[in-house]
C-alpha positions in Angstrom: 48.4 42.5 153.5 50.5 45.2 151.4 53.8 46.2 152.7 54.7 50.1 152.9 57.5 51.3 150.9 58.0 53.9 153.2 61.6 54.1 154.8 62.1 57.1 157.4 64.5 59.4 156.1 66.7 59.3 159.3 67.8 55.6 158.2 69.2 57.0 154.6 70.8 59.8 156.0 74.7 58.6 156.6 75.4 58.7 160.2 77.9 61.6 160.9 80.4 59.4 163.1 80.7 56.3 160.2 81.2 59.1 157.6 84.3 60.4 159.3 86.0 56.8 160.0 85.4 56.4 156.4 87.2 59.3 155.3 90.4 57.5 156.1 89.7 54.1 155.3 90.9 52.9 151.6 88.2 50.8 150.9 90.0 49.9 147.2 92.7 47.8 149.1 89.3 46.1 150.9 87.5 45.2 147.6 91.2 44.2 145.8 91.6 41.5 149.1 87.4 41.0 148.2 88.5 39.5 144.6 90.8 37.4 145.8 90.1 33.8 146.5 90.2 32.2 150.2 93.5 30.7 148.7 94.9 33.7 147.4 94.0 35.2 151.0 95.8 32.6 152.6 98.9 32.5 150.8 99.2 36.2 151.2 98.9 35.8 154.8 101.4 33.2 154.6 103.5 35.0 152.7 103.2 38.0 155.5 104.1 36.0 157.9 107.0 34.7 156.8 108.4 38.2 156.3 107.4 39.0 160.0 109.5 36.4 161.0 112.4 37.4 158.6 112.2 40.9 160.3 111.9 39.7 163.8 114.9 37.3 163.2 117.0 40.0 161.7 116.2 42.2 164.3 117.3 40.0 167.2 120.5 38.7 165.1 121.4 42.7 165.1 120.5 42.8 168.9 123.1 39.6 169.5 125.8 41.8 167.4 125.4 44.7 169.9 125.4 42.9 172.9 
């Protein structure tokens, strides 16, 4: 049995609504994190993490000071 190479049009055509979320999407900062190993991905969420809790530390250190 042969298979048809047909393909409706309708299913090429971009869909309007995903064509405008992608407009402000930077898909370059989503294939640089696609490069990366697992372990680079971990250690930069690692790394991320440990800054959030630098912040969050400072930031309740400076509410101690006001109080």
């Amino acid at each position: 049995m042969a298979t048809s190479a047909y393909v409706p049009l309708d299913v090429l055509s971009p869909d309007p609504v995903i064509a405008r979320y992608k407009e402000g999407i930077d898909r370059t900062l989503i294939r640089e994190n696609l490069r990366k190993t697992h372990e680079q991905r971990l250690l930069m969420l690692q790394q991320m993490q440990e800054f959030v809790a630098e912040v969050r530390a400072a930031g309740e250190a400076m509410r101690q000071k006001k109080a």
